[in-house]
N, C-alpha and C positions, 0 to 999 in steps of 0.2 A: 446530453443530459436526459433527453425524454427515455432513449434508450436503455438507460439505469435506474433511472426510476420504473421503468417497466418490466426490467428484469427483479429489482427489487419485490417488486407487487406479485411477481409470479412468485416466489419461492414460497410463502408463506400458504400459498393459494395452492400450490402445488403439493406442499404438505397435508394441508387435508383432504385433500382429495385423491390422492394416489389410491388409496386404501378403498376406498366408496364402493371397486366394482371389480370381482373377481376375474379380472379379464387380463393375458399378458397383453393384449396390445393398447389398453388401459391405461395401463403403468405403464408400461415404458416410454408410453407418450410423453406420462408427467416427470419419470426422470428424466429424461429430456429438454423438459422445461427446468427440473431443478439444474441442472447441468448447465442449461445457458443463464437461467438467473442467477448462477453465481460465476461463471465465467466472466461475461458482461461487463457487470463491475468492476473484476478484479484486471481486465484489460482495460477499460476505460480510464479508472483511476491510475495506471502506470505511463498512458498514453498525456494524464491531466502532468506529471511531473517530468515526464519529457521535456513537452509544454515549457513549462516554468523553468526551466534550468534552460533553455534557448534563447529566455526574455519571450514577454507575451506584446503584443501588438496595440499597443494601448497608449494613452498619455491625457495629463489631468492638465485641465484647464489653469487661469490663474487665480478662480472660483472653483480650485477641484472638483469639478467636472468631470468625471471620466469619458475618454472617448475612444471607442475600440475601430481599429481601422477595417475595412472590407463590408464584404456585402454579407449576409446572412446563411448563406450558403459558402460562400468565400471563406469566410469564418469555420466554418466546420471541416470542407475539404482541407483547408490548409491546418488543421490542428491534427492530420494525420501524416504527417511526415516520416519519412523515414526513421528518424532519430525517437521522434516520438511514440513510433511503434513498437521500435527494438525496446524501449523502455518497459511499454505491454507487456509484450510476450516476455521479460524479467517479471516482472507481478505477477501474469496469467499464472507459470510457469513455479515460480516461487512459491504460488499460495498452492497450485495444485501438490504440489512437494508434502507442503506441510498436513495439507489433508489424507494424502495417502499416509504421514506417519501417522496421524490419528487415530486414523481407521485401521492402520494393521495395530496399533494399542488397541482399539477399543474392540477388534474382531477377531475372527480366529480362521483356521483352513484354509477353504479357496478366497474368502472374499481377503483376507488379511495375507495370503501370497501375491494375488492380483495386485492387491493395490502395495505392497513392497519393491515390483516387477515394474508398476506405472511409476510410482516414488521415485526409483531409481533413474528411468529415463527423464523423468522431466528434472531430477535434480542436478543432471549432468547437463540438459538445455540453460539451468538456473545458470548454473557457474560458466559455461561458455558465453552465452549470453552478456552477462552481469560483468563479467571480463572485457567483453567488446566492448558493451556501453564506456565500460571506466575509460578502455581506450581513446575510441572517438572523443570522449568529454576534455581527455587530455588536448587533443590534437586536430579534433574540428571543430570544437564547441568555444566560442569565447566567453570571457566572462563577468565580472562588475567589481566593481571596488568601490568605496568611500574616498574622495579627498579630503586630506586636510587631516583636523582632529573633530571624532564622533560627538556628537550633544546627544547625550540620553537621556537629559532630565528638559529639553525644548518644546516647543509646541508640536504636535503633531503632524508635521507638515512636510510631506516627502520634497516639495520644490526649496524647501531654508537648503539643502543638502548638495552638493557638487558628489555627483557620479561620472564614473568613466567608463568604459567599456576596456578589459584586457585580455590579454594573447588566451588566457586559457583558467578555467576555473579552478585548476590544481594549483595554482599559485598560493591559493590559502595551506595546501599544506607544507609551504614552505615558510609559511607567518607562525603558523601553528604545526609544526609536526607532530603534534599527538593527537591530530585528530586521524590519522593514517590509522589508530586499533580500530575503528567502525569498519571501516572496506574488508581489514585482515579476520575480524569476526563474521563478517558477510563470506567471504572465500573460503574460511578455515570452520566455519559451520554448516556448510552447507558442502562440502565436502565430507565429512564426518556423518552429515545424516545420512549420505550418499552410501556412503562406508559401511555404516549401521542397518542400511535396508538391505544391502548386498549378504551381510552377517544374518539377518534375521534378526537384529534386538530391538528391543521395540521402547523402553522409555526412554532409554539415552538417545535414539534418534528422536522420537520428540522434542527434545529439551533440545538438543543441537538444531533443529531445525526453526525454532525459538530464535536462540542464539544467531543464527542465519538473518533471519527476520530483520530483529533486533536491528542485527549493522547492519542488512543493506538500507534501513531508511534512514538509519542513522545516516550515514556517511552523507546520503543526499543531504539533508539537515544541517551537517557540522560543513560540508562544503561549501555550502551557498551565504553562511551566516555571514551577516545580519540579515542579507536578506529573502523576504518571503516570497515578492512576486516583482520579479525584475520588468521593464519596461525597455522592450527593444525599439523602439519610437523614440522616445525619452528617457535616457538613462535615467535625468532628476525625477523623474518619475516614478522611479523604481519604491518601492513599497517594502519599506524593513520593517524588523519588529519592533521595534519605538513606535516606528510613524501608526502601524496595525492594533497598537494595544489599546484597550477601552481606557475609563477613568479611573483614577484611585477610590470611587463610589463604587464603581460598575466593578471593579476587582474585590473590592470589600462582600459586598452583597453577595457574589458569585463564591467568595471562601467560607460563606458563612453557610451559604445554598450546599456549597460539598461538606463540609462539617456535619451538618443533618443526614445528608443523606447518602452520602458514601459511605459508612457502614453498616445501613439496610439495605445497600445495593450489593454489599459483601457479605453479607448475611443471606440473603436470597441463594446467591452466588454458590456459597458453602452448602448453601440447603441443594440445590440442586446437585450439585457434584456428588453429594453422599448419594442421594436415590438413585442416581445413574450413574453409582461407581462399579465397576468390576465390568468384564466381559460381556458383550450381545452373543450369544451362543444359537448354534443351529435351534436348539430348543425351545429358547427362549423367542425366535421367532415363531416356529411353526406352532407354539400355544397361544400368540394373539398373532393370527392371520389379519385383524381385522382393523388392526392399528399397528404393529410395527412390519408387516410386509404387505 
């Protein structure tokens, strides 16, 4: 966690300072820093959802209590597991995909062949990857269920609930087979952008790489549902989304909070995209050296 919030704190920091001092070994320092404060994240949070889909080590009291098993350190080596890495390197991998579409949209020349050339290789890491994971989740990874019939209008109380642990977490899409289009738009867009950087086109791999996005979090989401943070300790323990929702106050206030302000957060949004629509060009850098290189 420290680690992401320290990479978080660099990027913004990194940003203005890159520019301060005519120097390449200046700069390259600080993209360097940008590079890891946003790498960091993007592995950490894939490594957080490994995690979760394993069952986390955890279990509530009969004063829900929560109690995390290990020592402090124990804790942290053991959240890097194998399974939990491979998950990483899908995230790391996935977002750098999507970044290189951007940039070969938003750039031109060498920097917009470079990153089509980079796009390319990590989106073929995405789908081999993302492949595996599905694999292993089929056939190493167990997975949760609900007994009985679900109460979604009960008290908030993940111990009222009988959980099980089963052979495997694809079992849900044999409850629900239509949640299987999430995985096929995770494979079939991320292919396709793969496709598109190979070609050279540049808004339809965007959009495909979107579309990529999209399902693979989807799929994690629609497979695990209901729930959110399983308990390998305690199944009853396991934390869905009934037992995680606030109050019908706390939900009121919170719609009323987006109401206002979600369409000045989309208006900003619009404002921005217009001033910074169309091409960054060779020119357009080397006439402000002093803020965009």
């Amino acid at each position: 966690m420290f680690a992401v919030l320290a990479a978080l704190i660099l990027r913004p920091v990194a940003f203005k300072y890159r520019s301060k001092r005519d120097s390449a070994g200046w700069r390259s320092a600080w993209d360097w820093a940008l590079f890891v404060g946003g790498a960091v994240p993007a592995l950490i949070f894939g490594v957080a959802v490994g995690n979760v889909l394993q069952g986390v080590p955890f279990e509530l009291t009969p004063d829900l209590f929560s109690r995390y098993e290990g020592a402090y350190y124990a804790k942290f080596i053991g959240l890097l597991n194998p399974f939990a890495l491979l998950a990483g390197v899908v995230s790391l991998t996935m977002l750098l995909t999507h970044g290189a579409a951007w940039l070969s949209f938003k750039a031109e020349g060498v920097v917009a062949e470079r990153a089509r050339r980079i796009g390319t290789v990590t989106g073929l890491a995405t789908l081999a990857t993302y492949i595996l994971a599905g694999v292993w989740l089929a056939f190493g990874i167990e997975g949760y269920r609900i007994l009985g019939e679900v109460v979604t209008d009960g008290p908030s109380n993940p111990l009222y609930s009988q959980v099980e642990r089963t052979a495997t977490w694809l079992s849900a899409y044999g409850e629900r087979p239509w949640i299987a289009i999430a995985p096929v738009l995770a494979i079939a867009g991320m292919a396709l952008t793969v496709l598109g950087m190979m070609k050279g086109r540049e808004l339809s791999t965007l959009l495909f790489s979107k579309l990529a996005i999209f399902g693979a979090i989807s799929s994690v989401g629609l497979t695990m549902f209901p729930f959110i943070l399983p308990s390998s300790l305690d199944p009853r323990s396991s934390l869905t989304v009934w037992d995680s929702s606030s109050s019908h106050q706390t939900l009121f206030i919170m719609l009323v909070v987006t109401a206002i302000f979600m369409p000045l957060i989309l208006a900003y949004t619009a404002w921005v995209y217009k001033v910074l629509w169309g091409k960054v060009t060779e020119a357009d850098v080397t006439a402000n050296t002093e803020t965009v290189y």
